[in-house]
C-alpha positions in Angstrom: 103.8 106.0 129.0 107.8 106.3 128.5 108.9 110.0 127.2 111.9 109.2 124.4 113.9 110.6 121.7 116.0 109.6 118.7 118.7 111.9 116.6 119.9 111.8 113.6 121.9 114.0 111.3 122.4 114.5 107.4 124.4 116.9 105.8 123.3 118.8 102.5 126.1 119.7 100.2 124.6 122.5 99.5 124.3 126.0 101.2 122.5 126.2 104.4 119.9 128.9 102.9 119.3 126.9 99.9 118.8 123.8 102.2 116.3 125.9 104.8 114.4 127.2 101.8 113.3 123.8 99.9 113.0 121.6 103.1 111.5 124.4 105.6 110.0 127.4 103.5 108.8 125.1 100.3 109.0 121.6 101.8 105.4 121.0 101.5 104.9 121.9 97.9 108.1 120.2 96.5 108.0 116.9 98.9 104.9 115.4 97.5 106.5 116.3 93.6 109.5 114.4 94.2 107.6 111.8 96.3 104.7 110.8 94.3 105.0 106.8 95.3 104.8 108.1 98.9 103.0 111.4 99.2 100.0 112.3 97.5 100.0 115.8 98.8 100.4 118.0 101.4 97.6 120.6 102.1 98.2 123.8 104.6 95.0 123.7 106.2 95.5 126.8 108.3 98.3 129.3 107.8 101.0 130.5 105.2 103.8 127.6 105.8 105.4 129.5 108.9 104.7 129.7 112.9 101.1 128.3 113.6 100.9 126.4 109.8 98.5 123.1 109.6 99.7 120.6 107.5 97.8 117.6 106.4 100.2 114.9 104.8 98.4 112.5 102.6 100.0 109.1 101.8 99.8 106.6 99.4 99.6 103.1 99.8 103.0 102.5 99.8 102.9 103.9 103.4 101.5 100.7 105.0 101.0 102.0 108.1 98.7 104.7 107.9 97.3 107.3 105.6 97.6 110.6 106.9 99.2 112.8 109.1 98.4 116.5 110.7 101.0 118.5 111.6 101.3 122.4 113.3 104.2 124.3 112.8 105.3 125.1 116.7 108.6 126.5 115.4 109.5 128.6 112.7 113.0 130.6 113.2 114.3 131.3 109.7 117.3 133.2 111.5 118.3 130.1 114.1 117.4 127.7 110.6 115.2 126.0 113.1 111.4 124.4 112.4 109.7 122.2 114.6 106.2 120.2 113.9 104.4 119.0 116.3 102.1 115.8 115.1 98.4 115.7 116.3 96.9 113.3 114.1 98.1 110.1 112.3 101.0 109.0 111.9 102.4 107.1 114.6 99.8 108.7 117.0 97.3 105.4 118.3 100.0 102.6 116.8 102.5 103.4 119.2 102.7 106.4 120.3 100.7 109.2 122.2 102.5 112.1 120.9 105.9 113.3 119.1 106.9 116.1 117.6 110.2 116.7 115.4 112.9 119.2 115.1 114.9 120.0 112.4 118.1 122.6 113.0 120.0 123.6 110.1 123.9 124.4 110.6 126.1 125.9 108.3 129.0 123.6 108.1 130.7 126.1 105.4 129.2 127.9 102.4 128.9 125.2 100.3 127.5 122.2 103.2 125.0 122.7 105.5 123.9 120.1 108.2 120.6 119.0 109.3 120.5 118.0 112.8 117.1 115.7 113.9 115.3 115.2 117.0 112.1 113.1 117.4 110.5 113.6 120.9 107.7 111.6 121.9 105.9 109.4 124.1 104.5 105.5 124.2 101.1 104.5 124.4 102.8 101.6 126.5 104.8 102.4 129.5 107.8 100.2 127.4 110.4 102.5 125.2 110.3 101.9 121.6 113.0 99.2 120.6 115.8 100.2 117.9 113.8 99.3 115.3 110.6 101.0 115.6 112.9 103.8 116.2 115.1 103.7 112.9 111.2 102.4 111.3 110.1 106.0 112.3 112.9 108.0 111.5 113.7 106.5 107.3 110.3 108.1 106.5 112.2 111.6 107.4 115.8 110.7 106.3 113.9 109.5 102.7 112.3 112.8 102.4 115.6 114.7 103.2 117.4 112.4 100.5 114.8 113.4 98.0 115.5 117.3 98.5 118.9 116.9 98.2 119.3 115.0 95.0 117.2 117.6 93.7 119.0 120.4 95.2 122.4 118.6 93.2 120.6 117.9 89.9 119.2 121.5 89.8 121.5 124.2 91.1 119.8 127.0 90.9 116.9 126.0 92.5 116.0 127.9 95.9 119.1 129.6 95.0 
């Protein structure tokens, strides 16, 4: 087993509250609306969307590699803009990986930007580190989701205003 991570960063040209509300507070209701191809739905299983939350992601076919994953909410601070998931089921858990759990901190960058900042933790089945590409392979399915949310964000304004 090798323990890794991989970072990434995308920047919302929208404000950071706006931002935190339709990715962290509403993510799993408007995800799955604006991502039909990919995700079916996302059921809370247990909780109210905050600290403790189960999340069951249900994919489509399009996602070759699996059709579900289950997800807890480990960190919910909606005053550091900071939610963190731990992923117990699915995914990538069996393929390649043991566990992983990701991160996403919001900054404010000014009132009109905000910046996401990413960070996958996890560890290998194999005692190898993932290469490059299984690395970038994991982290599109996130940066595709975080696209989605903001062309929305831009097309309707007042949403999650």
């Amino acid at each position: 087993m090798v323990a890794g991570s991989i970072t990434g960063e995308h920047l919302f040209p929208v404000s950071i509250d706006r931002a935190w509300k339709a990715i962290a507070c509403e993510g799993y209701n408007l995800v799955p609306k604006l991502l039909p191809d990919f995700i079916s739905s996302i059921e809370l299983t247990e909780g109210d969307g905050g600290l403790g939350t189960l999340l069951k992601l249900n994919f489509t076919e399009a996602v070759e590699k699996f059709r579900i994953t289950e997800e807890k909410i480990e960190v919910f601070d909606p005053e550091k803009h900071v939610i963190k998931y731990t992923i117990f089921e699915g995914g990538y858990i069996g393929l390649k990986l043991k566990s992983y759990s990701l991160e996403a901190k919001f900054e404010e960058v000014n009132s009109s930007e905000a910046l996401v900042k990413l960070n996958l933790e996890y560890d290998t089945i194999e005692n190898t580190p993932l290469s490059a590409e299984e690395e970038e392979e994991i982290m599109k399915d996130y940066v595709l989701m975080l696209k989605a949310v903001e062309g929305y964000l831009i097309e309707n304004p007042t949403s999650y205003a």
